[in-house]
Structures are given as C-alpha cells and as structure tokens.
N, C-alpha and C positions, 0 to 999 in steps of 0.2 A: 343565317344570323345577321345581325345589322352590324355591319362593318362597316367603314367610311364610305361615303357617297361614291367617292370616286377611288376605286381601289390602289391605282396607280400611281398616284403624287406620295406615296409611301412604302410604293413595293418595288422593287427596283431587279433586275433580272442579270442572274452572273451571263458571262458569255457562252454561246455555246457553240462548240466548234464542227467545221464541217464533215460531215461524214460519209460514206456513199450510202448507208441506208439512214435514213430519215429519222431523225430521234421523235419521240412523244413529245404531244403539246401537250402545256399545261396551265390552267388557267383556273383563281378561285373564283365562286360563285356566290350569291347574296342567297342567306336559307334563313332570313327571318331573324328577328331579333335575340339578342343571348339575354341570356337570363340567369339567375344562380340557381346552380342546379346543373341539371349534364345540357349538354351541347353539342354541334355538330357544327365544324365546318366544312364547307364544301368545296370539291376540289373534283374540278371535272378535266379528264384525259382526253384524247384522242389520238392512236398510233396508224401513222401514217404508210407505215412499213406494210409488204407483204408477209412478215412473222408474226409470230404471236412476240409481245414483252412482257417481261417481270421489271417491277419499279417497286423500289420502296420510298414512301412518303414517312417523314419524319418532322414533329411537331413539337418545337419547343417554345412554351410561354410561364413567363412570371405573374406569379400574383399580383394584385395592389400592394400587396405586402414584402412581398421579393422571392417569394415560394417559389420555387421549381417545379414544371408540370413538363413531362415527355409524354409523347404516346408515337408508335411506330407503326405502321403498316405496311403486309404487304401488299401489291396489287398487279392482277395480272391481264393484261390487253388482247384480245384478239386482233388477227391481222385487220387491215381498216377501220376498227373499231373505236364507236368513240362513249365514255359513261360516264356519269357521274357517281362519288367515291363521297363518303361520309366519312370526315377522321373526327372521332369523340374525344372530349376533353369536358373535365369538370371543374366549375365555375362554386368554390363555397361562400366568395364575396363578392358581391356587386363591386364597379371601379374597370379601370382601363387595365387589361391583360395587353403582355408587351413581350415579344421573342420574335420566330422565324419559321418559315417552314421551306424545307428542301426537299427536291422527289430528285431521286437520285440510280442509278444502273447497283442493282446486288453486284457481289463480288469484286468489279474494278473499282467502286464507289461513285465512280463518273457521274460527277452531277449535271442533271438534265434541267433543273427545275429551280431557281431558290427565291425567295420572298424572305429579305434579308428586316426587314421594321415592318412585321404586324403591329398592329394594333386594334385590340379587339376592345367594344365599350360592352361589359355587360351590365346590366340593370339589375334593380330589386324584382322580385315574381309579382310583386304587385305592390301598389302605392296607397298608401292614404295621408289625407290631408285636412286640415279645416280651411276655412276660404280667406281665416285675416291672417296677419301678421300679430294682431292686437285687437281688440275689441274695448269698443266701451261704449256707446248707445245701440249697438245694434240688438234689437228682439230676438233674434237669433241667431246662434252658430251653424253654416251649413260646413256638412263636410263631404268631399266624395270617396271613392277607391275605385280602381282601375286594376285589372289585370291584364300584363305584359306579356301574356300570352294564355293562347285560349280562347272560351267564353266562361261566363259564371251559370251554368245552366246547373240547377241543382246545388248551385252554394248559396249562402248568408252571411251578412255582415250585421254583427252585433257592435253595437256602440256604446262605453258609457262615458261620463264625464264624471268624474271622480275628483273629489277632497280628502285624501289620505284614504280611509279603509269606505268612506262615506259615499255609495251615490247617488249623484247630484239631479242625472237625469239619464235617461237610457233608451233607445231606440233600435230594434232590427227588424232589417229589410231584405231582400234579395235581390240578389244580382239581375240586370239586365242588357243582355247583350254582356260586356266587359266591364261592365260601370255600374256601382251604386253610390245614389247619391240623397242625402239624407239629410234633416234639420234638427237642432235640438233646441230650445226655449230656454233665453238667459236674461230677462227681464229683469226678474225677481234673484238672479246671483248677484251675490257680493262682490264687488273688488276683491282681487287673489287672481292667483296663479295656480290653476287644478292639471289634470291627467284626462289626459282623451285617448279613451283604450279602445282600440279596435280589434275583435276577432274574425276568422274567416274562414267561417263554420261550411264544411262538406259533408256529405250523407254521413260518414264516417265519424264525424263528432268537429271536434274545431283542429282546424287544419295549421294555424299560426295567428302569432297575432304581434301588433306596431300598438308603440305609446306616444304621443306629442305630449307636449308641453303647450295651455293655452293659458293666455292672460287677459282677465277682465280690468280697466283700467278705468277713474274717471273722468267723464269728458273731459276734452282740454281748448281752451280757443286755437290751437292748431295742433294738427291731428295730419300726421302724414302714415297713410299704411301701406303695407304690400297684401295685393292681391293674390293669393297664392294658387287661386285657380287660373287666372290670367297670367302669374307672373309677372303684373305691371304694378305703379303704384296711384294709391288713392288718397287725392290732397283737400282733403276739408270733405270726403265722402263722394267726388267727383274721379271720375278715371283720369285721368295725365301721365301721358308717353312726352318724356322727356326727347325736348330737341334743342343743345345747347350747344356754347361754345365755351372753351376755353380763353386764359387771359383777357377778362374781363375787368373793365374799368368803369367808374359810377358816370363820366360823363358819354357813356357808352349805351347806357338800360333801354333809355328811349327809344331811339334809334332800331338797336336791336329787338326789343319788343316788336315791334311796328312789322318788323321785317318777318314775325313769326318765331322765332327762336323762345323759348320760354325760360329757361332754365341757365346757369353757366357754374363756373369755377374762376379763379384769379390765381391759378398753379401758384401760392405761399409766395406769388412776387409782393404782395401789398403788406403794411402793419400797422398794427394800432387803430390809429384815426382813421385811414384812408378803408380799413375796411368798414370799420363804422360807417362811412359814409357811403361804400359802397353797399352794404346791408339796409342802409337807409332810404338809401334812393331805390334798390332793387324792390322795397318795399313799395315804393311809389309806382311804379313801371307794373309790377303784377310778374318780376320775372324774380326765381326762384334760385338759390344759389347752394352749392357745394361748399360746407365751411370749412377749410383748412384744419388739419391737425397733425400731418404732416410736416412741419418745421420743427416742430416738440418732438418729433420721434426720429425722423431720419438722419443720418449721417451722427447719430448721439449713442456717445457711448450708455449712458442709460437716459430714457425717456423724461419732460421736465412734465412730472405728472400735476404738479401745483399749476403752472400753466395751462394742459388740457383741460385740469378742473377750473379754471378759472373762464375760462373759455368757455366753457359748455355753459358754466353758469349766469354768464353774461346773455349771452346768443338762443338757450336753448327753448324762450317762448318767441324769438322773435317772428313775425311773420313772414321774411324772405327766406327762412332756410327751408331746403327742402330736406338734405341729409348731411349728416358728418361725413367727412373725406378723411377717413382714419389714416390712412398712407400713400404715398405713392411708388409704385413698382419694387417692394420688398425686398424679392429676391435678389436684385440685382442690390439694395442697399444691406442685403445680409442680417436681414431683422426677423429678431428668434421668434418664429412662429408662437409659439407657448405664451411671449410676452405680447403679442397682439391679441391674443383671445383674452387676455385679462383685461387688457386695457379695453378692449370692446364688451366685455362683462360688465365695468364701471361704466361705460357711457350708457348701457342697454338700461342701468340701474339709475345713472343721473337722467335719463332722459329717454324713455321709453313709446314717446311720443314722434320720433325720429328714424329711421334707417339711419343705419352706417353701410358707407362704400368706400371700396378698395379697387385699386385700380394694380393689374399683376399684368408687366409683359410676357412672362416665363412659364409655357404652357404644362410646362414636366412640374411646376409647382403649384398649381390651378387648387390643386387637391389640399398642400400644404399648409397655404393660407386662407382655405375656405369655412373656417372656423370663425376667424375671425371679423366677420363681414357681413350684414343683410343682402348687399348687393355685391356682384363681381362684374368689373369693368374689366375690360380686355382693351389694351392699346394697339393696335395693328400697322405697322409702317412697311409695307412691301417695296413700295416705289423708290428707285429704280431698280434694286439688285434685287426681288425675289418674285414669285408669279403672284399676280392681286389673288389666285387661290386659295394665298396665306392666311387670310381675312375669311374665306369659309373653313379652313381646318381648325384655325382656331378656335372658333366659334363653335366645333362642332366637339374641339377638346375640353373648353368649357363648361357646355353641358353634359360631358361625362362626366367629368368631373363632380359638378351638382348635383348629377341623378336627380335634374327637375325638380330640386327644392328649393330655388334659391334664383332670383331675375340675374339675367347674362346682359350685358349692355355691350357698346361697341363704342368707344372711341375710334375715329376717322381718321386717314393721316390725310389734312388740306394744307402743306405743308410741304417746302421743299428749298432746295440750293443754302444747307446750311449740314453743319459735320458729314457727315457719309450718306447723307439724300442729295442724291447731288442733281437730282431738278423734283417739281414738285407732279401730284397726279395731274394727267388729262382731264377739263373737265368727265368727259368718258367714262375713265380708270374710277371718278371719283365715285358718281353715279352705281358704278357697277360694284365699288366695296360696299358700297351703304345698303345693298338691297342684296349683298350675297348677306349680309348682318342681318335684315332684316328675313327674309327667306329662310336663315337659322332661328328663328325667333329672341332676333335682339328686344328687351323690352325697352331699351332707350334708345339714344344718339345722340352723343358730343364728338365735335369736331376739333382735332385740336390742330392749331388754331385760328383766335379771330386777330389778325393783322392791322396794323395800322397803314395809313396811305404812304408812307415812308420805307412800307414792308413788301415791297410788290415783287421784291424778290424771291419772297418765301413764298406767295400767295398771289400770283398773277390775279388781274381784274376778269378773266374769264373765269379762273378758278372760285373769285368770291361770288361772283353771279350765278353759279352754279349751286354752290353752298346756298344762295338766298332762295333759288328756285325749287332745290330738294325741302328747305323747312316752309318753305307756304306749301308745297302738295303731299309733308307729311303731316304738317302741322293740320291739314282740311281731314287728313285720314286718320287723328289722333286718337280718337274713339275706336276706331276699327281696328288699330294699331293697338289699342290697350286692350283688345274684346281677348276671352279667351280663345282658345284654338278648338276647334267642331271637330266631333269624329269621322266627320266626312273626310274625304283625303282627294286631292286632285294625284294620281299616280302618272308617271309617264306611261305610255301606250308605244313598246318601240321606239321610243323617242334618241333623239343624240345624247352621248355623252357631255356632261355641263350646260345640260339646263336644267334647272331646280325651280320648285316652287312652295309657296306656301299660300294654304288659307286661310282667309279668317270670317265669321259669319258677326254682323252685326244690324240690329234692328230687322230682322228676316231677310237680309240680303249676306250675298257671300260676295268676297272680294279675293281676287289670287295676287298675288305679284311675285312676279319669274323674275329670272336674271340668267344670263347666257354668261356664262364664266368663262367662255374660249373668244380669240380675239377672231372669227369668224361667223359667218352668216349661217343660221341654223334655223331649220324648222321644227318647231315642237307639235307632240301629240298628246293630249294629256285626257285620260280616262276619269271625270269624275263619279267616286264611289260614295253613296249615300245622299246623295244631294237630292231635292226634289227634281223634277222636270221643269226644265229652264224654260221663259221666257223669250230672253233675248239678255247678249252680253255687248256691256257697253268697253270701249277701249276707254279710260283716263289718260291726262297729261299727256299728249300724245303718241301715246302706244299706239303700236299695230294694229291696223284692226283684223280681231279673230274672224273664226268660222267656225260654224258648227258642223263636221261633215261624223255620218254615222254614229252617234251616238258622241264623239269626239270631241274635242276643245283645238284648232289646231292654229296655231300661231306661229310666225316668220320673224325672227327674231336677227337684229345687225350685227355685228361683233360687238363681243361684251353689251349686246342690249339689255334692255329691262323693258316690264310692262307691269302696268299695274288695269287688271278687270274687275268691272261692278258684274255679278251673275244676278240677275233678277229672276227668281222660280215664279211660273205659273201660277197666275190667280193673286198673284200679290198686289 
C-alpha cells in the first residue's frame, strides 16, 4: 500500500533489550497504494534464532472519522527464516487512517516490534473529474477517470451532463489501460450550473458511480481558472505556475517583475489607499496579487462581512488579482471551519471568476478547512529546529488530504533570526525545500518573505540571490511546471533512501527534477516506465550531469542536491 515515502520519520521503534537468543526483525514494506475497500499491509519478519517463533502482530488504526479498526494475527517463523506477512484491514472512506502497530512475544507480551504513528493515506478506487474549475468560452468540457488500482480491461465509463432530470449531453467510452478520457460539446449550453454524472459500468452492469457539480459562466475580461487535470491555474486561458513573494510593496512590482517572480501577497500589512495603489501599479508590472481578506476574519469575534463584501466588490474585475486570500493559518487563529465555507460560498457566488486560497500551517487540520478553499497553501518553516523533511511530509499530508482534487502550493521559509527561527535557511537548505515542494507536486511557490535592504537579518544577500535564481529557472520551467503529470513514472531502481523525483511531459519532451532530502552525497538510479526511447538527456541549471547505463537514468547527487533533466525521446 502507499504509505509515506519514507517510512521512518514517522515510525519510531520501542527499545529492545538484549537477549542471548536473537529476537525477530521486523520491518513494514510498501504493497501498493490503499484504496477503500480491503487492504493489506505489509509486514515482513525475519527470525534470526536457531528455533522456530510465534509472534503476534496487532493493528490498530482510526478512521478519518475516529472509528476503531483492530485486526490481530498470529504468525509463526521458522528457524532462519525470513517472510513476508499480509495483515488486512478495511478502508470504508478514503482520508488519512492514523494508529500503530506492534509485533509482540504471545504469553509474556514482550514487545519485539512497535510502529507507534502510522499513517496510512487511503484513496478513492477511482477518480473522475472535468478539466475546469469553471467554464465559459470553452467548446468543450473534457473530463477524465482514472483507476487507483488495477486496469479497466472490460469496463466503461458512462457520462452524462444533466439539468435536473434533463440530459444535456452524454457520452461512453472505455477504459484504456487505467484511464478514460472523454469530451462532451458545451457550445450551444446556457449559463447554469448542471450535474456531471459518471458511472463505471463492468461486465456485471455498473459498478459505481461520482457526481460533480459544473458551471457554465459568461465570459469575463478576467478569467482566472483551475486546471483540474494539471492542478495549476489558467490566467486569461494561458497556464501560470505561480512564483511569488510575500510582503509586497507597489514601489516594489517593477523591480520584482523583472527578476521573474510573477505573482505576490502584502500579508494585511497595507490599507486602503496603499493597496489601491499597490493593485494599481501590480497592474502595470503584469504581476498578479493575493487580495487580503483575512484582517475581516481573523482575530474577530465575528467576521466584518460588510467589509469582505465591500471588497470583493471593489477588486473583483480588477486586472491584478489573481485569487482571494480568505485566511491566514486558521487553526492556529481558532476560526470555525463551518463559517469559512460560508464565507467562501458568498465569495464563489460574488465572484466566480476567481479562486479562493487559504493558507493552514496545521497538518492534523489539512482536512478541516479544506472546504473552504479552491486552493491550499501550506507554510513550511523547519529551519533551524526541525529536519527540511518537514517540507515533504507535509506536502505529502496535504495531498491526502485533497484526494487530488484541489492545487497544494508551498510557501517557503526564506526567512530567519526573528521569534524561535533563530538563523534563516542555507542558501542549500532553501533550494532543497523548494524542489522537495515541487517533486510533491506543488502547483505554486511563495516565498515568504521578500525583505527590505535594512532586513538582511532576516534574509541574508546570499539567501535573496538564491530566491532570485530559483524564480528565473522556474519561472523559464513555468509551462512545464503547470503541464499535467504523464503516466509514465521515473521509479527508483534500488536506489538510496531520500531521493524523490518527479515528472512532467511537455511539448513532447519529459523533464524530471530530483532532490536528495539527506545532507549527504548520494547516487540515484532511476528506472523510467512508459517513456518512449530516449535520445539523449540534457542536465539544466547546473545539474549533474546523468548517464544512461542499461536501460537506467543514473545520477550523483551532493547533499541535499537537486537536478532538474530535459529527456528528449527519439526521433523528436
């Protein structure tokens, strides 16, 4: 089952004491993605002893919901022997399952074994989706479906688009390979808000079936949507992967435009005038701004809703916003889930032409306020007390959380020597969160923050020349960066523990970019599956340069390095 990358930075091992015969190892193993529906995790032994042992494994996890699930087993070892053990467990909701598991001696109880914070992400059995956020010139709605385990050999996907009992338009297809993917003709519909019903029909008859909600809108002179098959967003019908900064200031735009940053936020330090004027100038510059709505809700005993409206209604054609910033970091300001979804109800209603973004440092609440939001920012500050890790667990609780229906961004900490950060990252450290973010499939990047010359405490001058050098080589990759993700997969091959990577295919070319999570010199091996027969692979920004040995991808990577490859296939 797909359980965290790295199993370790969440499973922690009780002590075990010495004994003259050799207790059983014990160690879980990766068995594929979980799904709802039954499951197995894996739990492979090896008794080192010249007896045979009896061990019982014992499995306790909570639902999303706070359910109770035990399952016990026994399991018996021959001498030297070493197996792997399937303990089952059923999954009735997708969401993050959260308990422990302990392998322990029958009768004395002697624990040999424990995994004290599982955390298991299980998924939906299969997904569908349409490809906007919103619609309103496009000729058609495509939509796909995917199955999370399997193939669809022998199934069908019916689709209709429906107006109450009416419908509208209807199409099926069949699966190929794990994927169907299908168009439906919305020329001739009306503005409304209809039903996209999908079923998924097996020999057997229909197997289950998902509804979305889609909305025909009409044109607007700005038009910001979400990509739902990329997870990025599209600003006047063009892809833009956001690469911004925080506290921004209008005599600021230029400057930072130039430098490649496209996008920012003013964190509710500005009022009135000053942001008019920063919205104004933002307009001139081509950079794209985050509008505050957060000083109306946080730290308030109830929200100043006359305000927000007044807000939206000022701001919401103008040409520098790119989305409402409904809040910032809720949980920690204690703001009742239930009233953010409403409040994000009324904005979706005054201004449907826009995302709303939320920014939640509190991973256990990911799920909470995911309601309330198009987009989820995640703030990440590890530097100096926790491992830069932090930055891919999070990231990776995020998208559990979403279950892939909703863009994950990454704020950056560039930022340091002020409350309990008590220095800022390496350039190195910085480098390395941003591309463990993006290797999780960040669809943005804000950094917070951008510093003034009187700030070089917060933001040493190597730390900002790093910042400006990461937004021109992602800002040249922005396209690539917004392309959706290919079912090809670069997999490690034997490779070290903490090195990740991700793909992405655009314009018939594929691009990977790794990042080495350990502060050590590591060589990767990485087996690409589905890819055409390569050409030749170019190293970017100065990466390593690869090799191609048998069939291989194989790369030397420095502590906490990154790379980023162009893969050029044959005959391109």
């Amino acid at each position: 089952m797909l359980l965290a990358c790295q199993l370790g930075q969440w499973w922690g091992c009780s002590p075990v004491p010495q004994r003259t015969a050799p207790d059983p190892e014990a160690e879980l193993v990766q068995e594929g993605m979980a799904v709802a529906g039954s499951n197995q995790l894996g739990l492979r032994l090896t008794n080192p002893a010249r007896h045979r042992q009896t061990l019982v494994a014992r499995l306790e996890l909570k639902t999303p919901a706070g359910r109770p699930l035990a399952h016990e087993q026994t399991l018996r070892l021959a001498p030297g022997a070493s197996r792997q053990v399937a303990l089952p467990f059923q999954a009735e909701e997708p969401g993050l399952y959260t308990g422990s598991l302990k392998v322990y001696a029958p009768g004395s109880g002697r624990l040999i074994r424990a995994f004290p914070d599982l955390q298991i992400p299980v998924w939906a059995r299969w997904e569908f989706t349409p490809d906007r956020s919103y619609y309103t010139s496009e000729a058609q709605l495509r939509f796909r479906s995917r199955l999370r385990r399997g193939k669809g050999e022998g199934k069908k996907l019916l689709v209709e688009l429906r107006e109450g009992e009416q419908v509208r338009a209807r199409q099926q297809l069949p699966f190929r390979g794990s994927e169907a993917l299908g168009t439906l003709g919305i020329t001739q519909l009306p503005p409304g808000c209809y039903t996209l019903r999908a079923r998924l029909q097996g020999p057997a008859g229909v197997e289950d079936s998902l509804n979305c909600q889609v909305c025909k809108y009409p044109p607007a002179p700005q038009e910001v949507k979400v990509d739902l098959f990329a997870q990025s967003l599209l600003v006047e019908g063009e892809p833009f992967f956001p690469i911004g900064l925080y506290w921004l200031h209008a005599e600021d735009l230029e400057e930072l435009k130039r430098l490649h940053f496209n996008c920012g936020d003013y964190f509710y330090k500005l009022r009135g005038a000053e942001i008019a004027a920063l919205m104004d100038q933002a307009a001139r510059s081509g950079v794209r701004i985050l509008l505050e709505l957060t000083p109306f809700i946080r730290g308030r005993a109830e929200p100043d809703y006359q305000a927000i409206a007044a807000t939206v209604e000022r701001y919401r054609r103008h040409p520098a916003l790119l989305a409402w910033y409904l809040v910032d970091e809720p949980a920690d300001a204690r703001v009742d889930p239930a009233l953010l979804e409403r409040i994000y109800q009324q904005l979706r209603q005054s201004d449907p032409y826009h995302p709303v973004y939320l920014v939640n440092n509190r991973p256990h609440s990911y799920g909470t306020y995911l309601g309330a939001s198009d987009i989820l920012a995640i703030d990440v500050y590890p530097v100096p007390d926790h491992p830069l890790t932090r930055v891919r667990d999070y990231m990776q609780q995020a998208h559990w959380a979403a279950q892939g229906r909703k863009p994950i961004w990454l704020v950056a900490q560039a930022f340091g020597n002020v409350e309990h950060w008590a220095r800022p990252p390496t350039p190195a450290e910085l480098r390395n969160m941003v591309f463990q973010g993006l290797v999780q499939g960040a669809g943005g990047l804000l950094f917070y923050r951008y510093c003034q010359e009187g700030e070089q405490q917060l933001q040493p001058p190597a730390l900002w020349r790093e910042m400006r050098a990461l937004a021109a080589e992602l800002g040249a990759l922005g396209p690539v960066l917004a392309a959706p993700a290919p079912l090809a997969q670069a997999e490690s091959a034997d490779g070290p523990q903490g090195v990740e990577a991700m793909l992405r295919e655009y314009q018939g070319q594929y691009y990977l970019f790794v990042v080495n999570c350990r502060a050590a010199a590591q060589r990767a091996r990485f087996r690409l599956r589905g890819l055409p027969a390569l050409a030749r692979v170019e190293a970017l920004y100065q990466s390593q340069a690869p090799a191609l040995q048998d069939g291989l991808l194989v790369i030397d990577l420095a502590a906490l390095g990154v790379g980023i490859y162009r893969l050029e296939p044959a005959g391109t």
